[in-house]
N, C-alpha and C positions, 0 to 999 in steps of 0.2 A: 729430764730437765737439763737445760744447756749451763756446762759449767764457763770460765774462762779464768786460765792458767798463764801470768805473766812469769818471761826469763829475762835473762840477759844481764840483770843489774851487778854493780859491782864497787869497785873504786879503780877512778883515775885521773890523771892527773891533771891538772886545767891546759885547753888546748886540744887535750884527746877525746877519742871518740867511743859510743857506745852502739850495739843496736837493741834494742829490745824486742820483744817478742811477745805477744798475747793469743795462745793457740784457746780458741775454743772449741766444746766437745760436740757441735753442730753446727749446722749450715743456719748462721744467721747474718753475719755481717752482710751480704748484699742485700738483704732486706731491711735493717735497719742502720746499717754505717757502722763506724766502730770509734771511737773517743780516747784519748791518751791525757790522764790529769795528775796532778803532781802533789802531794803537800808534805811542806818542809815542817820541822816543830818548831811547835807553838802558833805554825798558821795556819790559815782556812786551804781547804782543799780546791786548787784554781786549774781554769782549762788548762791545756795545752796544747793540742791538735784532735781534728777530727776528719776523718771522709766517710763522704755521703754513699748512702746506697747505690747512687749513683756515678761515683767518684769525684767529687770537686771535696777541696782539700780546704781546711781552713786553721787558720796558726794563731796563737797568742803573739802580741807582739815582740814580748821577751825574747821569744825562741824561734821566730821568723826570717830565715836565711841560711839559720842553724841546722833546724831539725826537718826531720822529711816523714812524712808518716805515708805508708802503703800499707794493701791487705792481699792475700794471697785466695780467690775465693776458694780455690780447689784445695789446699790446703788446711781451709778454714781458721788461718792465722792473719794476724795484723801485725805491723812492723815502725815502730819508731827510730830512727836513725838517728843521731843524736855527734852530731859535731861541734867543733869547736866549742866542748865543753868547760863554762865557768866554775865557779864555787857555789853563786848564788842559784845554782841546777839541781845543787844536793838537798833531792828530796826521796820520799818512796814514790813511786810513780804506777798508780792505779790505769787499767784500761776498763771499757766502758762501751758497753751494748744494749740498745733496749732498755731493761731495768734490772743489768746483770752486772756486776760491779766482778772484779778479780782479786787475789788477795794483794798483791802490791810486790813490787821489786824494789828494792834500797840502790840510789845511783849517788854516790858520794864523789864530790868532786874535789881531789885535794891533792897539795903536794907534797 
């Protein structure tokens, strides 16, 4: 069974930047895309980038300009880049394949 392992997360300051990282333990991303979604407390857990199996990219519009999402198929990781980070960013940020969810990284944005 394919697991997926998110890093990266952290604290920093508003303006600065993150990348994250979601390595999965199999070759599934070029088959099904891979998903980056965020939820802050007390809200619902909302998109925030995706690319397709095929690579076209698609953004929340929150985070559209901001963030960058890539996947490495040889590697079998996916990657959120994550710039000009606000306050309103600070959430744990879950990635997302198929019907395989990861445990989540905390990205706190503060100063």
């Amino acid at each position: 069974q394919v697991h997926l392992v998110e890093s990266g997360g952290g604290l920093v300051q508003p303006g600065g930047s993150l990348r994250l990282s979601c390595a999965a333990s199999g070759s599934i991303f070029s088959a099904y895309g891979v998903g980056w979604y965020r939820q802050a407390p007390g809200k619902e857990r909302e998109f925030v980038a995706t690319i397709t199996g095929a690579g076209s990219t698609f953004y929340a519009d929150s985070v559209k300009g901001r963030f960058t999402i890539s996947r490495d198929n040889a590697k079998n990781t996916a990657y959120l880049q994550m710039n000009s980070l606000k306050p309103e960013d600070t959430a744990v940020y879950y990635c997302n394949t198929h019907i395989l969810w990861g445990q989540g990284t905390q990205v706190t944005v503060s100063s």
